[in-house]
C-alpha atoms as a printed R data frame, in Angstrom:
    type eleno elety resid chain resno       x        y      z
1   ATOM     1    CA   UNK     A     1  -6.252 -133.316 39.353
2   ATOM     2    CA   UNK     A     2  -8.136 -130.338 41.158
3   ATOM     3    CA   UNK     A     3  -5.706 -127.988 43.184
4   ATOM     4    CA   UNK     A     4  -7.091 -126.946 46.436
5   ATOM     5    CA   UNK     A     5  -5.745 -123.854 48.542
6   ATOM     6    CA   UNK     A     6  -6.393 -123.343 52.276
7   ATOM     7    CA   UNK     A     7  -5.498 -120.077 53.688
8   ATOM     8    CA   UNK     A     8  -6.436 -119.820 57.373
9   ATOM     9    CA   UNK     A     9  -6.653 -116.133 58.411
10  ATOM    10    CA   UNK     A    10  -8.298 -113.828 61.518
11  ATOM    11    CA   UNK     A    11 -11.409 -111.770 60.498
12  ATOM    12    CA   UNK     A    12  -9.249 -108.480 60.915
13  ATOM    13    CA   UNK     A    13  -6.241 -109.433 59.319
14  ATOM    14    CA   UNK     A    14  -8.664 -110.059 56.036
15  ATOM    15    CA   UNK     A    15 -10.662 -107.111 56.000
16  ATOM    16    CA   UNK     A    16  -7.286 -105.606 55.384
17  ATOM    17    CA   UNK     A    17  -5.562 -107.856 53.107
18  ATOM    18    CA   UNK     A    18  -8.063 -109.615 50.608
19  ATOM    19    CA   UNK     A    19  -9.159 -109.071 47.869
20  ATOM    20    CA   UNK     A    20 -12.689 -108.685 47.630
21  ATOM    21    CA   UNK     A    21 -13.021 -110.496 44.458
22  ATOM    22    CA   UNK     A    22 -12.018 -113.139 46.315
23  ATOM    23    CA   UNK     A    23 -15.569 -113.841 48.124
24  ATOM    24    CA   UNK     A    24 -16.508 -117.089 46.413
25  ATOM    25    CA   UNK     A    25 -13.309 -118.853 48.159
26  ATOM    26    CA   UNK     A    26 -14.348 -117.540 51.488
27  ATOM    27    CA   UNK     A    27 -15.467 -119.919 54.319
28  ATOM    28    CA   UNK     A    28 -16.677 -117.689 57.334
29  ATOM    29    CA   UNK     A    29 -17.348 -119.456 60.587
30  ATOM    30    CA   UNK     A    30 -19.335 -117.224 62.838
31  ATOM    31    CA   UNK     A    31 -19.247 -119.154 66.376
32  ATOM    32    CA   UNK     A    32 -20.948 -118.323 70.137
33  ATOM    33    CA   UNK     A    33 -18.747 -119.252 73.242
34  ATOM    34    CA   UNK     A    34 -15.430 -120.453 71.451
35  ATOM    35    CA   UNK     A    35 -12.942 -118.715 73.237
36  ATOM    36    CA   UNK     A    36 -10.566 -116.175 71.333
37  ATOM    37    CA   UNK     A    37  -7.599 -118.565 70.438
38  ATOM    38    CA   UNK     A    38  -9.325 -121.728 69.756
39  ATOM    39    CA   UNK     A    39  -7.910 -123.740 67.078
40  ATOM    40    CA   UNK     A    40 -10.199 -125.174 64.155
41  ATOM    41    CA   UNK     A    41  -9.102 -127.529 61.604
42  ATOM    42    CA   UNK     A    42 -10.581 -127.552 58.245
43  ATOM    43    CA   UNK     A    43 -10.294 -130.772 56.248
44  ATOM    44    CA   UNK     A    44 -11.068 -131.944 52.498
45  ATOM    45    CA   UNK     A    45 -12.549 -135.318 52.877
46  ATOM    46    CA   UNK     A    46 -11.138 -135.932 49.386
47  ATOM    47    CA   UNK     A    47  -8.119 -134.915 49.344
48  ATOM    48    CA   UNK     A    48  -7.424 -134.911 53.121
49  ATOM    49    CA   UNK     A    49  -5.786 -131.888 52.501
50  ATOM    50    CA   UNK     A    50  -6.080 -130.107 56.398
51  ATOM    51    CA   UNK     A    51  -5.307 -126.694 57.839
52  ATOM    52    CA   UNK     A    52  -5.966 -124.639 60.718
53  ATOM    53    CA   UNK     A    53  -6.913 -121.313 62.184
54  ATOM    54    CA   UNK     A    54  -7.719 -119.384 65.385
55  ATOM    55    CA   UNK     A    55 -11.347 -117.980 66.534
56  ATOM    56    CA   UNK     A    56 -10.920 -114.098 67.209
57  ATOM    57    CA   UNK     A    57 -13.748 -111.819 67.747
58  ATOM    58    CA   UNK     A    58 -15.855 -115.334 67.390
59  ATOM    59    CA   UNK     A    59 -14.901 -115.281 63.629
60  ATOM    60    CA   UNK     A    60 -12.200 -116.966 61.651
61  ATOM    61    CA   UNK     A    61 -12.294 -117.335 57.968
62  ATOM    62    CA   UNK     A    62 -10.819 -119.805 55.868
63  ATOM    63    CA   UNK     A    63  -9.982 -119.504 51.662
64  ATOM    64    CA   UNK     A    64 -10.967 -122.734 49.916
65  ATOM    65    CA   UNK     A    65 -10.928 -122.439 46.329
66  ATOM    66    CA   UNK     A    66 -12.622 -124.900 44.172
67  ATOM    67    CA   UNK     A    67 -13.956 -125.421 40.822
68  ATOM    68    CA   UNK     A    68 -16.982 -127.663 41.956
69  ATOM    69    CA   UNK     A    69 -18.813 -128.787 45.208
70  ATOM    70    CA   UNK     A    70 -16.390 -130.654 47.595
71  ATOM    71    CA   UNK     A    71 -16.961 -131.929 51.044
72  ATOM    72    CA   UNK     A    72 -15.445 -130.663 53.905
73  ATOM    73    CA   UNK     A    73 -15.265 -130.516 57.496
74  ATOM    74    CA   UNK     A    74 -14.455 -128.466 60.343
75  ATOM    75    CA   UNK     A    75 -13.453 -129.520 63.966
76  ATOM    76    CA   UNK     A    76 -12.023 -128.261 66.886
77  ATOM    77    CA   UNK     A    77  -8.565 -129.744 68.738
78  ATOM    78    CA   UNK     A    78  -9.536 -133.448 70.244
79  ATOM    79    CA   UNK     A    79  -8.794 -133.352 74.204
80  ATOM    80    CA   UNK     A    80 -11.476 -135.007 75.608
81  ATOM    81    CA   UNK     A    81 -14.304 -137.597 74.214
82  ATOM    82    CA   UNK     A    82 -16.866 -134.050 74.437
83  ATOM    83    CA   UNK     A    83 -14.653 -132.425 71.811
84  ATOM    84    CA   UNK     A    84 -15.253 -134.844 69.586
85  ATOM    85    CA   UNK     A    85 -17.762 -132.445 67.288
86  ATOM    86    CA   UNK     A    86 -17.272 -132.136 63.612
87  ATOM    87    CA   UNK     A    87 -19.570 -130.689 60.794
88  ATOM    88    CA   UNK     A    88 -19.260 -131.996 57.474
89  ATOM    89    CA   UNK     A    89 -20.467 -129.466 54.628
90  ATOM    90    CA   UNK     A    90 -20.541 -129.152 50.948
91  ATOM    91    CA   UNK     A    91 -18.526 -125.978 49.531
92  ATOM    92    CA   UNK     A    92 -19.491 -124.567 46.109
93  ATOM    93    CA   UNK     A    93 -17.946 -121.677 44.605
94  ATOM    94    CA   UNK     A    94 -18.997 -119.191 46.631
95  ATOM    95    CA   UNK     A    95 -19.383 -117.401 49.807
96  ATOM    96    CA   UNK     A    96 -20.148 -120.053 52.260
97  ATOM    97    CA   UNK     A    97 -21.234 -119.014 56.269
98  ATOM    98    CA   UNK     A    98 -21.284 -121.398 59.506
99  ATOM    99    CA   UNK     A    99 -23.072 -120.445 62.412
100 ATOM   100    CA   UNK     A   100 -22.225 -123.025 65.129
101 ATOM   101    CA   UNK     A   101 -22.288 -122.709 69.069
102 ATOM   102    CA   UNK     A   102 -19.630 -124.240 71.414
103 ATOM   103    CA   UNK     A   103 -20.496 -127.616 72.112
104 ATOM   104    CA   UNK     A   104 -22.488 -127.963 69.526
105 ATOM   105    CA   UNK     A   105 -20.537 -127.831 66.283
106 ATOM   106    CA   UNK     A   106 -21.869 -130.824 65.037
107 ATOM   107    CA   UNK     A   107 -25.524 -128.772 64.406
108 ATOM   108    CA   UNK     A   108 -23.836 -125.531 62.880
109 ATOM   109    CA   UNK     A   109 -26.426 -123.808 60.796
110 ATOM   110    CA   UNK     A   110 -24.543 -123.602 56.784
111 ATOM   111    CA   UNK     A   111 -25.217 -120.728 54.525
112 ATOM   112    CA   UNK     A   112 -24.155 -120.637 51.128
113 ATOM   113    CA   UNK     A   113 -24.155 -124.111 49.023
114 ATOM   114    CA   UNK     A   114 -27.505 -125.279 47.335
115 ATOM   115    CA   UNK     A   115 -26.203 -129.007 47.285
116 ATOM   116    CA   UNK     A   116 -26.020 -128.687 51.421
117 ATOM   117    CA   UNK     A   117 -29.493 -127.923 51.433
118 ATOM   118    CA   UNK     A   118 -29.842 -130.708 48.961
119 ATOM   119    CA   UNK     A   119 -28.187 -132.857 51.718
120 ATOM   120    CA   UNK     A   120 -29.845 -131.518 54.547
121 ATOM   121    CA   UNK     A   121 -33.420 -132.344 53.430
122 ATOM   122    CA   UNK     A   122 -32.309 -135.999 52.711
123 ATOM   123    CA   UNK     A   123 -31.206 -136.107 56.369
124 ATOM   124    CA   UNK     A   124 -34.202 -134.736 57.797
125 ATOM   125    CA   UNK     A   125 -36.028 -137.844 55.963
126 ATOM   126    CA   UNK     A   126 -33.807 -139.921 57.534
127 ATOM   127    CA   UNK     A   127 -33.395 -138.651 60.991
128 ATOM   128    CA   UNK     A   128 -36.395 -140.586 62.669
129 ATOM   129    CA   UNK     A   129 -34.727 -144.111 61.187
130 ATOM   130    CA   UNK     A   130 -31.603 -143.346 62.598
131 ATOM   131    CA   UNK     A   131 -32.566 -142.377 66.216
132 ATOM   132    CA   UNK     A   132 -34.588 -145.718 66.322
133 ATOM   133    CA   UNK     A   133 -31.266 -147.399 65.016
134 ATOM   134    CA   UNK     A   134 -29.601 -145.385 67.250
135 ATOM   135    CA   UNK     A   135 -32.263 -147.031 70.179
136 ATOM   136    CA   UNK     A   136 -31.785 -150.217 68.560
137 ATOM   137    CA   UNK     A   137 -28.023 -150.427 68.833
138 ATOM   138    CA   UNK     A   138 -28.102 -149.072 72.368
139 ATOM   139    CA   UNK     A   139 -30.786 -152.020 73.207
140 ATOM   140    CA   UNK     A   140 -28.490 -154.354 71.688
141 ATOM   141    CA   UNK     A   141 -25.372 -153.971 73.486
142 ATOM   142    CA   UNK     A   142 -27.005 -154.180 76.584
143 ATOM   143    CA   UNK     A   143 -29.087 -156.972 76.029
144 ATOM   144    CA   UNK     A   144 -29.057 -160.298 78.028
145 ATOM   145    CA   UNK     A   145 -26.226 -162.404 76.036
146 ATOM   146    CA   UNK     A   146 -27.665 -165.346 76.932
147 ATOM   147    CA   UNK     A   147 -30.769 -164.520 75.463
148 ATOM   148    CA   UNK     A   148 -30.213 -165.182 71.718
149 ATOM   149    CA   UNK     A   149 -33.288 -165.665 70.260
150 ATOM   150    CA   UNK     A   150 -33.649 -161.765 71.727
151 ATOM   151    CA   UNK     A   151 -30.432 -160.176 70.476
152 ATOM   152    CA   UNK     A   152 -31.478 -161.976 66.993
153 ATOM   153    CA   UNK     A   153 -34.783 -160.570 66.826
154 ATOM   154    CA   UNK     A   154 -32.897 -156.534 67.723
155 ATOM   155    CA   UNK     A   155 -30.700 -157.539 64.739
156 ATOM   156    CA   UNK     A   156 -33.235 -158.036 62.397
157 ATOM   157    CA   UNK     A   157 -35.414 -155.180 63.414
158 ATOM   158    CA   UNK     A   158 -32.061 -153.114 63.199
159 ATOM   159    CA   UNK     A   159 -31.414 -154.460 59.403
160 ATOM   160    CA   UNK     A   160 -34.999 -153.201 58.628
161 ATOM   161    CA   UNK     A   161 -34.442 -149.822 59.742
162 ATOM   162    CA   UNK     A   162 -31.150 -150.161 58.046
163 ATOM   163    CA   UNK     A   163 -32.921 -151.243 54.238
164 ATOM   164    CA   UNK     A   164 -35.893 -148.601 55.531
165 ATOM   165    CA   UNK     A   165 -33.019 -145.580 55.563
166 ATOM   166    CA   UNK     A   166 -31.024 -146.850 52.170
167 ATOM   167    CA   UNK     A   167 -34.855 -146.807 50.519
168 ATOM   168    CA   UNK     A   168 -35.408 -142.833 51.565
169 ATOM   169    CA   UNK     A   169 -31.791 -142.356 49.562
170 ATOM   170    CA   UNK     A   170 -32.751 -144.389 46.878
171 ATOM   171    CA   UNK     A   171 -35.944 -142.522 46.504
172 ATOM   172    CA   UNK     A   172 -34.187 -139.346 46.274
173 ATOM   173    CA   UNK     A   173 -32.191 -140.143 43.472
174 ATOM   174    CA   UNK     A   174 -34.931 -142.032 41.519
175 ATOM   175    CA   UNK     A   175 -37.028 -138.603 42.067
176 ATOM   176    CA   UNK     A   176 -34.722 -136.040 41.833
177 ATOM   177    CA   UNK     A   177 -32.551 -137.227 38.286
178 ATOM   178    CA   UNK     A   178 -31.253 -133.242 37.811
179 ATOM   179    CA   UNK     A   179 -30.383 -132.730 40.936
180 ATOM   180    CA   UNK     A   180 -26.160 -133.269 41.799
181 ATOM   181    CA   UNK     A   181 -27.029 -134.672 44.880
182 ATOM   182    CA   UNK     A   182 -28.253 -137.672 43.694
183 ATOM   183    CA   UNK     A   183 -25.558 -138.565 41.486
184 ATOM   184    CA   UNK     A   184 -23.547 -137.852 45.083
185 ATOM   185    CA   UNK     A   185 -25.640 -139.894 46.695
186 ATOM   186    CA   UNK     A   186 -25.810 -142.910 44.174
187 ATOM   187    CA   UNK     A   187 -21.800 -142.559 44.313
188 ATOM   188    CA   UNK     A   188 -22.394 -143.702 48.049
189 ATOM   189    CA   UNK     A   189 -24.704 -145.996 47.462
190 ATOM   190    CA   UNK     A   190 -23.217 -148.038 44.713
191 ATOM   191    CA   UNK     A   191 -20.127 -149.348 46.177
192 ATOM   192    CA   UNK     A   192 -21.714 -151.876 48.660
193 ATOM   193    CA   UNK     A   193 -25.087 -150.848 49.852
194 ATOM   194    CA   UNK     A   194 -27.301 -151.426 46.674
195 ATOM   195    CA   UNK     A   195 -26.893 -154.592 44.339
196 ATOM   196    CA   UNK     A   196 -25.266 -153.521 40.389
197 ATOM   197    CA   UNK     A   197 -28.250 -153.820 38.655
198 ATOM   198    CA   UNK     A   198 -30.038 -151.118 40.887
199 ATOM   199    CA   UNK     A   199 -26.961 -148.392 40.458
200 ATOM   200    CA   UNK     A   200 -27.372 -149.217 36.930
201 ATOM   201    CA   UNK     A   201 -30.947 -148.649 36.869
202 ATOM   202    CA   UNK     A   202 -31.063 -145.599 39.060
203 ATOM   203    CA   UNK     A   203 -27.623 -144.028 36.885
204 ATOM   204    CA   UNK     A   204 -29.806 -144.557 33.817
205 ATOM   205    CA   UNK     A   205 -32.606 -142.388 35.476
206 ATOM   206    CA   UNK     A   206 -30.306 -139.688 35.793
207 ATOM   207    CA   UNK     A   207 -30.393 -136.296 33.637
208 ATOM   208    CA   UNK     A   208 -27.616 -136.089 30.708
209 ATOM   209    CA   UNK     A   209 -25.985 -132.961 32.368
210 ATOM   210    CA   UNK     A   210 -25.815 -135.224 36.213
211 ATOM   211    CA   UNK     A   211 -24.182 -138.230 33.940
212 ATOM   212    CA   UNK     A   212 -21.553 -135.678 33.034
213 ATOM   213    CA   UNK     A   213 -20.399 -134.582 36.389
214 ATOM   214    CA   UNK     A   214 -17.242 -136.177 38.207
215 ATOM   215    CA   UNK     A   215 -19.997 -138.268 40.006
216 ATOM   216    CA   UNK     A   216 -21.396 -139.285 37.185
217 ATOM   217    CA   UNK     A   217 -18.568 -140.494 35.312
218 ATOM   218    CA   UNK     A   218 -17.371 -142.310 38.816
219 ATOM   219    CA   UNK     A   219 -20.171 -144.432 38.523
220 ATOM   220    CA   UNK     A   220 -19.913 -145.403 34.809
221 ATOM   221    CA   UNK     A   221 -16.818 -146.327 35.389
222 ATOM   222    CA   UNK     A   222 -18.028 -148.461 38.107
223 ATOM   223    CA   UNK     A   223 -20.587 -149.924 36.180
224 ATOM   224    CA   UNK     A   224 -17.823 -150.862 33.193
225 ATOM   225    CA   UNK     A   225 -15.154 -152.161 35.587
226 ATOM   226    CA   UNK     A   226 -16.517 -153.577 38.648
227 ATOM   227    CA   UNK     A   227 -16.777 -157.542 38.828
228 ATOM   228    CA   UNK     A   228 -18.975 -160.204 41.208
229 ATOM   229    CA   UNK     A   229 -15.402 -162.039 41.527
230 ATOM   230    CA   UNK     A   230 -16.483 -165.193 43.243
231 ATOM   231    CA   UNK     A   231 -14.439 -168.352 44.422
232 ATOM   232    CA   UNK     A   232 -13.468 -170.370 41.102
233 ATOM   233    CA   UNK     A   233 -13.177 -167.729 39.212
234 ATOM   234    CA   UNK     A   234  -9.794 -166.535 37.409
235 ATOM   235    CA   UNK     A   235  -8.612 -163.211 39.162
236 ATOM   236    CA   UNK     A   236  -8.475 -160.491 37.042
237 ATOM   237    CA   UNK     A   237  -4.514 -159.048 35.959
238 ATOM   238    CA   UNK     A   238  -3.235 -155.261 36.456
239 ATOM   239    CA   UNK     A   239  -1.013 -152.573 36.601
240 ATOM   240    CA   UNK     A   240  -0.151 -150.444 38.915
241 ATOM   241    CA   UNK     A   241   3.001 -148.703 40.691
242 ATOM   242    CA   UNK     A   242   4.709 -149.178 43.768
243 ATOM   243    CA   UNK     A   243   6.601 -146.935 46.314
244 ATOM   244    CA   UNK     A   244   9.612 -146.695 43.663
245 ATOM   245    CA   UNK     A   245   7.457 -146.212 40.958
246 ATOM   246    CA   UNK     A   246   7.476 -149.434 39.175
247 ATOM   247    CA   UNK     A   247   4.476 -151.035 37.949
248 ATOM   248    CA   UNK     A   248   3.375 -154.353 39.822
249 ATOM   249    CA   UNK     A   249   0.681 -156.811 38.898
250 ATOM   250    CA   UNK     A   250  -0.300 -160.468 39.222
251 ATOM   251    CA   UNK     A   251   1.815 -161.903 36.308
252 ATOM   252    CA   UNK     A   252   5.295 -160.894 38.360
253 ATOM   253    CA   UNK     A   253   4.128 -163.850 40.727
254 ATOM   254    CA   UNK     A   254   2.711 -166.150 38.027
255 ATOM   255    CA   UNK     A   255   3.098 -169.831 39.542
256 ATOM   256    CA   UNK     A   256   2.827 -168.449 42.954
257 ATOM   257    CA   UNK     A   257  -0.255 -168.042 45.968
258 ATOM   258    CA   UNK     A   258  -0.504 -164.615 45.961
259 ATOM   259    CA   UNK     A   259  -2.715 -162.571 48.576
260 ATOM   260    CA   UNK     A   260  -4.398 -159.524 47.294
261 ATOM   261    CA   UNK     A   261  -5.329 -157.078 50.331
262 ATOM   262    CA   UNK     A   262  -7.063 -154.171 50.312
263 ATOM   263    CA   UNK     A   263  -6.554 -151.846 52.916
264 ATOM   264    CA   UNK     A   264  -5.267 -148.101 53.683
265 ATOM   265    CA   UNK     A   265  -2.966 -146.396 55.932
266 ATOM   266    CA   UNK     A   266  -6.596 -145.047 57.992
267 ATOM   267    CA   UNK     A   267  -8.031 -148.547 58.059
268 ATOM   268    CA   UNK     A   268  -7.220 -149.407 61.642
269 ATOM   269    CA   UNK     A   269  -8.298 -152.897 61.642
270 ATOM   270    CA   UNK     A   270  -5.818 -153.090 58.131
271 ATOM   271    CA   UNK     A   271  -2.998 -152.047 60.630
272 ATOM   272    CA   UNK     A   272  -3.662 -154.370 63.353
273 ATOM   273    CA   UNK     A   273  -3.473 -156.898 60.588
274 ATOM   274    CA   UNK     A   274  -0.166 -156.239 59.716
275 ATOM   275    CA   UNK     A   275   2.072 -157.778 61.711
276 ATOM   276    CA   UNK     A   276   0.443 -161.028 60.686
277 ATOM   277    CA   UNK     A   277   0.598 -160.465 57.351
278 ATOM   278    CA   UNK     A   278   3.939 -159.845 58.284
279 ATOM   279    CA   UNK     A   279   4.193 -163.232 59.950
280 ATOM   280    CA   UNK     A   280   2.638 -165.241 57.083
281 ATOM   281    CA   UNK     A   281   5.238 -163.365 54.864
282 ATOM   282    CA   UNK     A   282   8.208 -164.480 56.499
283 ATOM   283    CA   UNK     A   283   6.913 -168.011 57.356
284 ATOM   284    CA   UNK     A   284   5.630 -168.940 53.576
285 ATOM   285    CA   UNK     A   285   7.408 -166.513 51.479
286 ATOM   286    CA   UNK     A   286  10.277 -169.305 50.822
287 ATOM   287    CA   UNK     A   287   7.307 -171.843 50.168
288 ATOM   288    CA   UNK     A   288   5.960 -170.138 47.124
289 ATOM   289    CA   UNK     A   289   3.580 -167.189 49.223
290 ATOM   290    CA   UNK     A   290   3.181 -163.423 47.843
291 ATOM   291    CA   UNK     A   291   1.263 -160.531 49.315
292 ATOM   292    CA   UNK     A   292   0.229 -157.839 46.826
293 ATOM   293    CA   UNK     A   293  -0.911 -154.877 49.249
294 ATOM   294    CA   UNK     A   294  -3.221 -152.870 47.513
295 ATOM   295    CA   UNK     A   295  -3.811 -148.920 48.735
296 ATOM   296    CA   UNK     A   296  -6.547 -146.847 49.172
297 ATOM   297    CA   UNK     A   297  -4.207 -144.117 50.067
298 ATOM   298    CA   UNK     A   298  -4.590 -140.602 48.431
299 ATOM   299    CA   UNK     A   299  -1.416 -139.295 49.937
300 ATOM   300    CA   UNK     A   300   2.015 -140.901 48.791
301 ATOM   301    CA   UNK     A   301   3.701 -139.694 52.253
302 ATOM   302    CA   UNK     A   302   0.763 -141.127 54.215
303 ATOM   303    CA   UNK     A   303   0.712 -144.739 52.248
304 ATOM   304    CA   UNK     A   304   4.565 -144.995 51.994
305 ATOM   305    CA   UNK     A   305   4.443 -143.703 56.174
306 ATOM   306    CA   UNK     A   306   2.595 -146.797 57.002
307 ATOM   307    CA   UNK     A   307   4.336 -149.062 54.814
308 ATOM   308    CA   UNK     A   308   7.514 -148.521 56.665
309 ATOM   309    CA   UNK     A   309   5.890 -148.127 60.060
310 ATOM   310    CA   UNK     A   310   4.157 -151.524 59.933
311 ATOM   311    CA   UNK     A   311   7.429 -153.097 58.329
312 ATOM   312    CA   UNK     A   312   5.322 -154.090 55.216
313 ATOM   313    CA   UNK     A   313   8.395 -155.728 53.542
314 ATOM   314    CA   UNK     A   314   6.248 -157.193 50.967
315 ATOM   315    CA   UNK     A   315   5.035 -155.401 47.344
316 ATOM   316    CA   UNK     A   316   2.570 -152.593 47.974
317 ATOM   317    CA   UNK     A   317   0.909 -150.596 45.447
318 ATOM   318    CA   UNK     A   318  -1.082 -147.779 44.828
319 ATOM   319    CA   UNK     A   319  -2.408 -145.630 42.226
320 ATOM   320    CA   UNK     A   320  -3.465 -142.592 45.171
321 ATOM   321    CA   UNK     A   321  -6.819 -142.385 43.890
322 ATOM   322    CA   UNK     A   322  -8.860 -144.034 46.589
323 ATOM   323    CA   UNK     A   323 -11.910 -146.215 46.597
324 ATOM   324    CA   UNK     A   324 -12.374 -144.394 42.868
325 ATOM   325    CA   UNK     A   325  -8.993 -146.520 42.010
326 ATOM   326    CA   UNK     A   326  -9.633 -149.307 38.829
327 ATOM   327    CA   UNK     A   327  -8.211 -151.944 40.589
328 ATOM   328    CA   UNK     A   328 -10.351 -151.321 43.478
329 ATOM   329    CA   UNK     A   329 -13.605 -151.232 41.563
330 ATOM   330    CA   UNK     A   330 -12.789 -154.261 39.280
331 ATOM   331    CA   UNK     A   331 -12.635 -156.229 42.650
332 ATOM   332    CA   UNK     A   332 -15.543 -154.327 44.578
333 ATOM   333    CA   UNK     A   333 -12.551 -154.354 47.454
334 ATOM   334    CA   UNK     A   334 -14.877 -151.011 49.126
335 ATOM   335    CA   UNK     A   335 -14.281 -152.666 52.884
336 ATOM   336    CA   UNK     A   336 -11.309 -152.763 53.941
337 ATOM   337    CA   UNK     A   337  -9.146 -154.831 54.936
338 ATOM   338    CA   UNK     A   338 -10.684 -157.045 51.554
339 ATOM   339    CA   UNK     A   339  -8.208 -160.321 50.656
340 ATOM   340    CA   UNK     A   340  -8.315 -162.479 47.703
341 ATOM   341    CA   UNK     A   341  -6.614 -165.707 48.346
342 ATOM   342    CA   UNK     A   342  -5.428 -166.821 44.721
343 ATOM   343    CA   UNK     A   343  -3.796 -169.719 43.518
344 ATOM   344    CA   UNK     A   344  -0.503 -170.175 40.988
345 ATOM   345    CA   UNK     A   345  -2.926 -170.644 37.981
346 ATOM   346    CA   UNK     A   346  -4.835 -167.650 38.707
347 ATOM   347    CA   UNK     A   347  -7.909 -168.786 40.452
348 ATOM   348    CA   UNK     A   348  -9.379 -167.137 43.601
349 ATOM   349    CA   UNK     A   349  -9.712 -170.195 46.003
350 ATOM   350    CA   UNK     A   350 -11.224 -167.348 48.612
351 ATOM   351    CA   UNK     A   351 -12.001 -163.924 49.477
352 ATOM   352    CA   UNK     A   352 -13.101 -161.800 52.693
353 ATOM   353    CA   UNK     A   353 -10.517 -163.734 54.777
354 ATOM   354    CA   UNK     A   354  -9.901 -162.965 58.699
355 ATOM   355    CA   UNK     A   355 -10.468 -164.074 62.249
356 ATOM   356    CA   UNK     A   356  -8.032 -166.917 61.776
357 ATOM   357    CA   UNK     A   357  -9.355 -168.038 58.405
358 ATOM   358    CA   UNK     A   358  -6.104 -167.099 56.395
359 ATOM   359    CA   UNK     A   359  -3.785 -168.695 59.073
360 ATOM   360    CA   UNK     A   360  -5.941 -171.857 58.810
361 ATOM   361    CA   UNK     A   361  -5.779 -171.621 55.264
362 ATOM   362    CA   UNK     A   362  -2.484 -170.972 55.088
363 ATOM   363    CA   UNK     A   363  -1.326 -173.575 57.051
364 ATOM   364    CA   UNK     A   364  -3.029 -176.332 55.162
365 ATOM   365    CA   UNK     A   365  -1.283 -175.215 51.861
366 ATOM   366    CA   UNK     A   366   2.534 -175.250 53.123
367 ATOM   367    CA   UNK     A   367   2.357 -177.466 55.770
């Protein structure tokens, strides 16, 4: 596992107390109008690792170290719904500058990571597809309810632009094989938004040295594990550890219904779920009814935080490697909250349940 250090520090206090061998860690934000004291988080979108620091001087620097690109982001304290401004970048080892004016952090100018640029250019392709999304979602929700036929023929125009925007990403990576961002990018794309057969085609395309990278490997792996588990089919066993460290899978509750579901202490419609998975617990569990809950937590405090917040009394497990989890690919679980209704011989009798549909189903099994 990578080890990531954040050490948020003023401008001045650095000049005198780093070393300057130091420089590739360095994250320098260089801001216009933030008042001296603002606070700025900085947050790995891996490993949700966060920290903070204070503007002075309209500077503040922040020491990241890693061994290889990693996301990030940077935003300012939430107060009101015009603070809400973040920038996401990609930090490589090495110096890395953002320029960004009050109010508009979200367009801060980055300096400093070739795989940002990388990034950048793919947005720009896509930035005329999403402001007619953006037109088409606006058009939607204020569109005459009555008139379906209408609202129908929005969606569909929508889901064009939609297929029109996952094509310019596709594109990319079938073009650009040596490039890292397009093993990044087929990373995102694989989970849900592009059928198997196309990752596999488009990972193929991709140079021996982008095959080897984390991203790389992530998708091979996806490729090996990940099933089209359909209704009928047997469910597929595992391993994997709960909150006291003992390892959980289907055959504990052989001869039982057991409920796989997906979800993650983030997920908030997972957590408004809860309490009625919390209902069906208590009502069935007598009858013969399991839940397996299955995490796409990173952080142990965060997943076992939630578990005893939302009274989850029932077995939850977790491995803490998010969506890149093997349980989580062998299902294709990627939205959550996912469930897998399965039956005390093994067989999923149904998947993707909510809005009622468990309770329903539920009901007719015990009742």
């Amino acid at each position: 596992m990578k080890n990531y250090k954040f050490i948020p520090i003023s401008l001045f206090i650095l000049l005198i107390s780093c070393n300057p061998n130091e420089e590739h860690s360095k994250i320098v934000l260089e801001t216009t109008g933030f008042a001296d004291s603002t606070k700025i988080y900085l947050v790995n979108t891996e490993t949700v690792c966060t920290d903070s620091g204070y503007i002075i001087n309209n500077n503040l620097v922040f020491n990241a170290d890693v061994d290889e690109p990693t996301k990030f982001l940077i935003r300012p304290i939430f107060k009101t719904r015009a603070d809400f401004r973040v920038k996401t970048f990609w930090k490589e080892n090495k110096l890395l500058t953002i320029k960004a004016e009050k109010g508009k952090l979200d367009n801060a100018k980055i300096e400093g990571s070739v795989i940002q640029l990388q990034a950048d250019a793919v947005d720009a392709s896509k930035n005329h597809l999403k402001q007619i999304n953006d037109s088409l979602l606006k058009a939607y929700r204020s569109w005459d309810k009555e008139d379906t036929e209408g609202r129908l023929a929005v969606r569909r125009k929508g889901k064009e632009i939609m297929q029109a925007i996952t094509d310019v990403e596709t594109n990319y990576v079938k073009n650009n094989p040596d490039e890292l961002y397009s093993a990044i990018t087929l990373k995102q794309l694989m989970s849900y938004t592009i059928p198997k057969a196309e990752t596999k085609a488009l990972y193929e395309n991709l140079s021996v040295e982008m095959k080897a990278t984390k991203y790389g490997i992530t998708i091979k792996k996806f490729l090996d594990l990940s099933r089209d588990l359909k209704i009928g089919d047997q469910a597929v066993d595992f391993q994997l550890p709960d909150l006291d460290g003992n390892l959980v899978g289907l055959k504990k509750f052989k001869g039982k219904y057991i409920l796989l579901d997906f979800w993650g202490s983030g997920c908030g419609p997972c957590r408004m779920e809860n309490p009625n998975l919390l209902r069906y617990y208590k009502a069935y569990r007598e009858k013969g009814f399991e839940i397996i809950s299955i995490s796409f937590d990173k952080n142990r405090d965060d997943w076992a935080n939630a578990v005893e917040k939302d009274s989850m009394i029932w077995t939850t497990v977790c491995d803490l490697r998010g969506s890149d989890g093997d349980v989580i690919m062998t299902y294709n679980a990627y939205l959550m909250p996912t469930y897998y209704l399965i039956d005390p011989n093994g067989v999923i009798i149904d998947k993707h349940l909510g809005g009622g549909q468990l309770d329903n189903m539920l009901n007719k099994i015990f009742q």
